[in-house]
LONUKE-679650 format. One record per residue: x, y, z of N, C-alpha, C in turn; residue in three letters; residue number from 1. Coordinates in steps of 0.1 Angstrom, whole numbers, plus 5000, padded with zeros to 4 digits. Layout:
<atoms>
ATOM   n.u   n.v   n.w  ca.u  ca.v  ca.w   c.u   c.v   c.w    r    k
ATOM     X     Y     Z     X     Y     Z     X     Y     Z  Ala  NUM
...
</atoms>
This chain:
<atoms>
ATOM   n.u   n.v   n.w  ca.u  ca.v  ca.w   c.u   c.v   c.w    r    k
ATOM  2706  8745  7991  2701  8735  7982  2709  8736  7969  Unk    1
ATOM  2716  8725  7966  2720  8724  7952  2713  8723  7942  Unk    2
ATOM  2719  8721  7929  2713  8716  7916  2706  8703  7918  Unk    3
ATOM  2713  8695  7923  2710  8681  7923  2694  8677  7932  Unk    4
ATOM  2696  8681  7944  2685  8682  7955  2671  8690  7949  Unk    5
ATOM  2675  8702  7945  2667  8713  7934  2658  8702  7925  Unk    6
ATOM  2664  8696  7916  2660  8686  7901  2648  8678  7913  Unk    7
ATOM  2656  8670  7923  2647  8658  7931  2637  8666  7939  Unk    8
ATOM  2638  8680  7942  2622  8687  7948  2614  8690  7939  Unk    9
ATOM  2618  8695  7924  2608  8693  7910  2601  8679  7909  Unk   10
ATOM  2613  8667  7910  2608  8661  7908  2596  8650  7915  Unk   11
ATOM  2595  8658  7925  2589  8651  7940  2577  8655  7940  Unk   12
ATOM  2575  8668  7937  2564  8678  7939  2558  8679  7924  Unk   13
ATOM  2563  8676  7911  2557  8679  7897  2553  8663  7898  Unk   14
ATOM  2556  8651  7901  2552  8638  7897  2560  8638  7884  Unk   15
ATOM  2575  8642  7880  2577  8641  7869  2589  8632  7875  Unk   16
ATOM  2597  8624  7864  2609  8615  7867  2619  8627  7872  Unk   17
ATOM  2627  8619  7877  2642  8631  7877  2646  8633  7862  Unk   18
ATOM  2649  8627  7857  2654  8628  7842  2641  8636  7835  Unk   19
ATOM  2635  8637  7833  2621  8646  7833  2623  8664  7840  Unk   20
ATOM  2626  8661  7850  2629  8673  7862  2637  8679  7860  Unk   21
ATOM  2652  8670  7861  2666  8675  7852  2664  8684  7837  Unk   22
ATOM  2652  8679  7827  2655  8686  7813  2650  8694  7815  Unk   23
ATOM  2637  8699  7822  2631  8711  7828  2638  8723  7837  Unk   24
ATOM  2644  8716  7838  2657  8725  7851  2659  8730  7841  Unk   25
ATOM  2672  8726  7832  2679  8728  7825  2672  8737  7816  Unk   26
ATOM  2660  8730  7814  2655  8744  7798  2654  8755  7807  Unk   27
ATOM  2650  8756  7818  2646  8772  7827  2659  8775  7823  Unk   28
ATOM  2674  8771  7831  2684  8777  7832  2687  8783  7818  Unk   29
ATOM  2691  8774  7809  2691  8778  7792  2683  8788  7784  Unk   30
ATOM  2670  8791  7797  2662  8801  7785  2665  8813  7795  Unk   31
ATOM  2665  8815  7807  2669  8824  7810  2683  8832  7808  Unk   32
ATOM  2690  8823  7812  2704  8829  7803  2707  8835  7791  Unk   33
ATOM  2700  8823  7779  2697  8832  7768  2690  8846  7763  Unk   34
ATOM  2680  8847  7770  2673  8857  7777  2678  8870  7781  Unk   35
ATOM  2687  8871  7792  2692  8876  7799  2710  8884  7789  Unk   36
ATOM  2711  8872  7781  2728  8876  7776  2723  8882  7762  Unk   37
ATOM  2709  8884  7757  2702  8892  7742  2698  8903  7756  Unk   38
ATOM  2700  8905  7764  2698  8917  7770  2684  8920  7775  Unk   39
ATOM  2675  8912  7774  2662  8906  7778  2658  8911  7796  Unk   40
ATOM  2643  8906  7799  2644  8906  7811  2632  8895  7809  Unk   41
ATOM  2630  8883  7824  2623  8878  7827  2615  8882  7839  Unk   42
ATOM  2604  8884  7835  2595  8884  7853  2581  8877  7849  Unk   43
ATOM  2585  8866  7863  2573  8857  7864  2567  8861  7879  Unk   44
ATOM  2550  8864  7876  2548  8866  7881  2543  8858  7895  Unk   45
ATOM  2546  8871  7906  2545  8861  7921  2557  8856  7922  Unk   46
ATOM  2568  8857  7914  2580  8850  7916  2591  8864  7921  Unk   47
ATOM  2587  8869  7909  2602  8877  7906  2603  8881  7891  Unk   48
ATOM  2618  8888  7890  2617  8892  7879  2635  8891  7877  Unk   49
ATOM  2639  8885  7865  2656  8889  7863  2659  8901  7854  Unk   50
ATOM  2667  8907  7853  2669  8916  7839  2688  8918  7846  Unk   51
ATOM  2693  8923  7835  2709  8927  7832  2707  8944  7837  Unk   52
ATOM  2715  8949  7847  2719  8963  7847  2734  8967  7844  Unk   53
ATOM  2737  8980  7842  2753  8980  7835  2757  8986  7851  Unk   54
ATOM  2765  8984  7853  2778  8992  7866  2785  8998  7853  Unk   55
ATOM  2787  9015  7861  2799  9022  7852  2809  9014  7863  Unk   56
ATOM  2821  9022  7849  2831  9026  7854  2838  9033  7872  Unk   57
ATOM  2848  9024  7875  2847  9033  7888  2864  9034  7895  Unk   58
ATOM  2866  9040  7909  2875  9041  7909  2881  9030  7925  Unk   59
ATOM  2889  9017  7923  2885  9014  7937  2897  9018  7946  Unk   60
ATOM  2901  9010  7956  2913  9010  7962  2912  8995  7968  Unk   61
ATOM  2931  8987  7970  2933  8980  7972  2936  8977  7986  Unk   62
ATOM  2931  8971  7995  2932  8972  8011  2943  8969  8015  Unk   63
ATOM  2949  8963  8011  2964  8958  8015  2974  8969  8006  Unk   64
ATOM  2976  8974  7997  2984  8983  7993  2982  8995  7993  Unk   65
ATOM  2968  8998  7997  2962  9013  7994  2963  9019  7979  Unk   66
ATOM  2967  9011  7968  2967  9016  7958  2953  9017  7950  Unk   67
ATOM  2955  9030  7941  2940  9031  7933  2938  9024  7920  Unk   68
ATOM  2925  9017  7922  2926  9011  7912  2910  9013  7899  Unk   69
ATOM  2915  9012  7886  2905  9014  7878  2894  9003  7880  Unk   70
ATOM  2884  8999  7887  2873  8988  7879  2863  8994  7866  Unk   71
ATOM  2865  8988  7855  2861  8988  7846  2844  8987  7847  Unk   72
ATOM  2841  8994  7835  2824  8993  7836  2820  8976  7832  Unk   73
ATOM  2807  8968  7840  2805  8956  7832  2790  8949  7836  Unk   74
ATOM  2781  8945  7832  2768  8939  7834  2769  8930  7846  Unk   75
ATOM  2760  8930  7851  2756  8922  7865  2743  8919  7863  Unk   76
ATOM  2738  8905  7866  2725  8902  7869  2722  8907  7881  Unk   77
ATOM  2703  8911  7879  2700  8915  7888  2685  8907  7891  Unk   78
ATOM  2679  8902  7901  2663  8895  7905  2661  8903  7914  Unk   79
ATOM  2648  8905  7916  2640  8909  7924  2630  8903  7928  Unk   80
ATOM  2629  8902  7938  2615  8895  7940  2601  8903  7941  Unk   81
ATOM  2594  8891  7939  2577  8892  7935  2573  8894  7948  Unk   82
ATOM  2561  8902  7948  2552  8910  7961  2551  8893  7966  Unk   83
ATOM  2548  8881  7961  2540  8871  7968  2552  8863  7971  Unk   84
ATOM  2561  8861  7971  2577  8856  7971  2586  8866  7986  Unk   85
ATOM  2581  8878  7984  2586  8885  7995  2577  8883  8009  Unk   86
ATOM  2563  8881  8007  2555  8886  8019  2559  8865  8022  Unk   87
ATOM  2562  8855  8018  2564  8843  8024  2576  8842  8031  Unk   88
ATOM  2587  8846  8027  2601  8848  8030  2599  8858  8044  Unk   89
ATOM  2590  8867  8045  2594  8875  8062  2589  8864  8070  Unk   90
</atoms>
């Protein structure tokens, strides 16, 4: 499912217009991000939860040259899912 499909199942299922659906998309995406990049964490519950973890520093190797390579330390998003989000998905 894309963005687009995504906005038209909000908007199918909330009774709200698309253009309605669309600005609500959008403010989730924009508060979570903002959220997320002040170093924040979100968890809604029965859903899930987002938060930022750091990866150190590490050492890799390149499969085609064998050579060693430095990856640098850097943030990654991380979700988890909600006890009531997991037991629908098995």
């Amino acid at each position: 499912m894309n963005k687009t499909e995504f906005i038209n199942a909000v908007a199918e299922k909330s009774g709200l217009s698309k253009v309605d659906a669309k600005k609500a998309v959008d403010a989730f995406v924009e508060t979570v991000t903002s959220e997320l990049k002040a170093g924040g964490k979100i968890a809604l519950l029965g859903f899930g939860s987002f938060s930022v973890a750091e990866k150190s520093a590490r050492k890799g190797v390149n499969p085609r040259t064998k050579e060693v390579l430095d990856i640098p330390a850097r943030k990654v998003v991380k979700f988890k899912a909600g006890a009531e989000l997991a037991d629908i998905v098995k």
